[in-house]
C-alpha positions in Angstrom: 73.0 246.3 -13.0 76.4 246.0 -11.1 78.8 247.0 -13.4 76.4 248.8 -16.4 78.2 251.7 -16.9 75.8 255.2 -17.2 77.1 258.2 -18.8 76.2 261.7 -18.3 75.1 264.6 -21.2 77.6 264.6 -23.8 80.6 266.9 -23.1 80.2 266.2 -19.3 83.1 263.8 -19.2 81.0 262.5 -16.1 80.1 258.8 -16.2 79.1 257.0 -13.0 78.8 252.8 -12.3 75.5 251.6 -11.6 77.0 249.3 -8.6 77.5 253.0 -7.4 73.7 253.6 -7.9 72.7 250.3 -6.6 75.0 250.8 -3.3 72.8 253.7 -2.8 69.6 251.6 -2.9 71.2 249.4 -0.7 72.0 251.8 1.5 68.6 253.2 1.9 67.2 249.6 2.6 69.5 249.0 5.2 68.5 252.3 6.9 65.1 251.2 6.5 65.7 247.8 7.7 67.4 249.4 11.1 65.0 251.6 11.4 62.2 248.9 11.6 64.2 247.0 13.9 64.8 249.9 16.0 61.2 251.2 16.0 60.3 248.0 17.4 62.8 247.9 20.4 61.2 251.3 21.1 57.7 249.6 21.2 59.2 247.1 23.5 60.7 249.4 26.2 64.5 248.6 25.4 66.7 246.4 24.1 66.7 244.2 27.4 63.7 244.2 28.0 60.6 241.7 26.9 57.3 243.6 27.6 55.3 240.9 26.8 56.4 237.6 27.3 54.8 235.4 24.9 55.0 234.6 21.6 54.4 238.1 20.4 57.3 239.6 22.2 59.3 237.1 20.7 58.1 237.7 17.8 59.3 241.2 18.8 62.7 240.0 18.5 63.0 238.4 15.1 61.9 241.4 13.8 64.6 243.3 15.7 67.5 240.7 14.6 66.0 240.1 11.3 66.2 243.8 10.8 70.0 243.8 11.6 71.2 241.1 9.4 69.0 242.5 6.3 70.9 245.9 6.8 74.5 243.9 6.9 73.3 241.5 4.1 72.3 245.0 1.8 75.9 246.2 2.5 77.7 243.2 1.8 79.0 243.2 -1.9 77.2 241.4 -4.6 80.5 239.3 -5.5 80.4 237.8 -2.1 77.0 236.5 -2.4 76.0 233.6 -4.1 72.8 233.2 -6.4 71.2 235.6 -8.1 71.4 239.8 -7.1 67.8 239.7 -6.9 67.5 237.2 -3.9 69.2 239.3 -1.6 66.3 241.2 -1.4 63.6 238.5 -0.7 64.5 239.0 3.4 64.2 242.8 3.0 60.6 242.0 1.3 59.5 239.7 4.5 61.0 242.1 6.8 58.2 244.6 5.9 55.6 242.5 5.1 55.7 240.5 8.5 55.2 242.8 10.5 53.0 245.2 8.6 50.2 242.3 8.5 50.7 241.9 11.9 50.1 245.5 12.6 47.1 245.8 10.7 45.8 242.4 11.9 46.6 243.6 15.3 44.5 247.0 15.0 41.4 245.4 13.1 40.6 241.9 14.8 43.3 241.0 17.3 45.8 238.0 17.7 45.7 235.1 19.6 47.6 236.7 22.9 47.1 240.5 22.0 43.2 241.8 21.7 43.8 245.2 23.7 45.5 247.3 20.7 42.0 246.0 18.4 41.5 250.0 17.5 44.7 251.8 18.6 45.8 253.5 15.5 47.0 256.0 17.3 50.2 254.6 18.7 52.9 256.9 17.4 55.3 253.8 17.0 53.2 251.3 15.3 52.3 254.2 13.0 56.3 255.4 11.8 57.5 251.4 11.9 53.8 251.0 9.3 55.6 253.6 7.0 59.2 252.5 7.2 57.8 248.8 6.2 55.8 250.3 3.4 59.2 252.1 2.3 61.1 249.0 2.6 58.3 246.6 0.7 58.1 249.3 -2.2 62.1 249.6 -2.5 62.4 246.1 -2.1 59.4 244.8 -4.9 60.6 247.6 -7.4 64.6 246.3 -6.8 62.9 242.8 -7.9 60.9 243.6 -10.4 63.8 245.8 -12.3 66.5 243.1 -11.4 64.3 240.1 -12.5 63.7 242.2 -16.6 
């Protein structure tokens, strides 16, 4: 997929490399990896601060720096990565999967440390962070998938 070369409609003269497509996926995970990671320094009041002190708000921030080094590992160039082009994408996956679970398991029974959100789908946050994770774990699984044929 890196260096598969795509040409246009015949008499075009336009051909265009599919590391140029893929940059463009990669691209539009990192957004969505940064904008996970920011959505949930908004949920915590700021990037200093630690609204809730236990294991969920640290929890909190491994999402937040996991979400910055998936958007710099989608940007760095395949030939400075080792293993497979498909891996790369394996932290994008957990990224939104994590915290997605936790969401819902947050809003249907509670966890261990957090039972007052049990019902609060209403939480604007919670709600655009749910759909950039479903973004991300969509981009991510069909990158896989076409990467692994």
């Amino acid at each position: 997929m890196s260096q598969q070369v795509i040409s246009a409609p015949a008499g075009s003269g336009l051909q265009v490399r599919a590391s140029t497509v893929d940059f463009g996926v990669r691209a539009v995970a990192a957004i969505l990896a940064l904008t996970i990671a920011t959505l949930h320094v908004a949920d915590q009041g700021g990037i200093a601060t630690l609204a809730d002190g236990n294991w969920i708000g640290w929890g909190y921030r491994a999402i937040e720096v996991g979400g910055v080094l998936t958007a710099l590992l989608m940007l760095v160039p395949q030939r400075f990565l080792p293993g497979p082009a498909w891996l790369r994408w394996a932290p994008a996956v957990l990224l939104g999967i994590g915290p997605f679970i936790g969401y819902l398991a947050t809003r249907t029974t509670g966890i261990p440390g957090d039972y007052a959100d049990v019902g609060n789908w209403a939480d604007w946050v919670g709600t655009a962070a749910l759909l950039a994770e479903a973004a991300l774990i969509t981009l991510s699984v069909s990158v896989v998938r076409a990467l692994r044929r």
